[in-house]
Structure formats: C-alpha cells, structure tokens
C-alpha positions as CSV (number, residue, x, y, z in Angstrom):
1,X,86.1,200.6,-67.6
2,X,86.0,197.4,-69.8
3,X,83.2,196.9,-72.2
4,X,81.7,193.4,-73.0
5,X,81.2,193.0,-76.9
6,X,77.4,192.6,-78.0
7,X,77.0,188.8,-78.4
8,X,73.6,188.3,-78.2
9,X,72.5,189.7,-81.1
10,X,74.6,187.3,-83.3
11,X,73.3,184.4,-81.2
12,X,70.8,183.7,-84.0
13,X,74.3,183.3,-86.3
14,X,75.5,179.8,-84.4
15,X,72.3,178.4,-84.9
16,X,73.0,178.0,-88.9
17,X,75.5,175.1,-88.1
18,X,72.9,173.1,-87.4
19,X,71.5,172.8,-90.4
20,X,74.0,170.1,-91.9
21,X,74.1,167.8,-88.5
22,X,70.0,168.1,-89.6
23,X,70.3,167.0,-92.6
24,X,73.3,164.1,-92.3
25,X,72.0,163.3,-89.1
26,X,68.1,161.7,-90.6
27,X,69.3,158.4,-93.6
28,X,65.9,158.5,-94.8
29,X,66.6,161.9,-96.4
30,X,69.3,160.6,-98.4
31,X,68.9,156.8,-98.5
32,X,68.5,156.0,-101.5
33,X,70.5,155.5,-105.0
34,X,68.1,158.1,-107.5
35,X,68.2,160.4,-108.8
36,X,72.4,159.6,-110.0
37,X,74.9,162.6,-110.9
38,X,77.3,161.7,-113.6
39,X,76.7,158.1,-112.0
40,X,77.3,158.5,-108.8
41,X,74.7,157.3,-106.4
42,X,72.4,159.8,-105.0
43,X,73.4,158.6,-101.3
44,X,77.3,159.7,-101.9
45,X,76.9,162.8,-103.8
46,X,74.4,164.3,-100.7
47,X,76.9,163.9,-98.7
48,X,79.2,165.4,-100.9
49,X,77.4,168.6,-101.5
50,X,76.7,168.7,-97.6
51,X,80.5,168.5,-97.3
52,X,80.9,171.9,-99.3
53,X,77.6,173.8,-97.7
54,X,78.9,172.9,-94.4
55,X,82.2,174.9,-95.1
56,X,80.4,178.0,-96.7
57,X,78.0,178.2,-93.3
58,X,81.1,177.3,-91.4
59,X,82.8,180.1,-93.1
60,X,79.9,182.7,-92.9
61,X,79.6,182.2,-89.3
62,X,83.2,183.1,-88.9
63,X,83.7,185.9,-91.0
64,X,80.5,187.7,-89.2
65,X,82.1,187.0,-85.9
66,X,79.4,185.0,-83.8
C-alpha cells in the first residue's frame, strides 16, 4: 500500500510567499525618496531589502518542505 505524504498541514507554509508580491506589488508603500540610507533613495533600497527577505521566505518554505 502506498501512503500520500501529509500536505495539508504545511498548506499555511506557501502562503508566506505572498507577502513580498504584497508589498512590491502596492507603489504607494514605497513611493517615495525619505527616509535615504547611506544616500540611497528610500524607493531603491525597499526594493532592495525585499530582494533579500524574499530569498530568506523563499528559503524557509523550502527547507520545511511545503
């Protein structure tokens, strides 16, 4: 008899790589030049840092499996 693994309960899991399409996905979050970082423009280094968190959730939901 073959078994099935359990995929529902890490369902939740794939829902987490949402969160950056959210957040790139909506300008007026990040449209705008203040606050700067080491003189970059607040609209480039969002995207940036959303660049890095995407691969650490992209990662996470890998290495649990979903």
């Amino acid at each position: 008899m073959v078994t099935r693994p359990v995929r529902k309960k890490r369902r939740w899991i794939l829902l987490l790589l949402i969160i950056p399409y959210i957040f790139l996905l909506i300008p007026p979050f990040y449209n705008s030049l203040q606050p700067p970082l080491f003189g970059m423009p607040f609209f480039y280094w969002y995207q940036m840092l959303w660049i890095i968190i995407t691969s650490i959730i992209t990662a996470f939901v890998y290495f649990v499996g979903a």
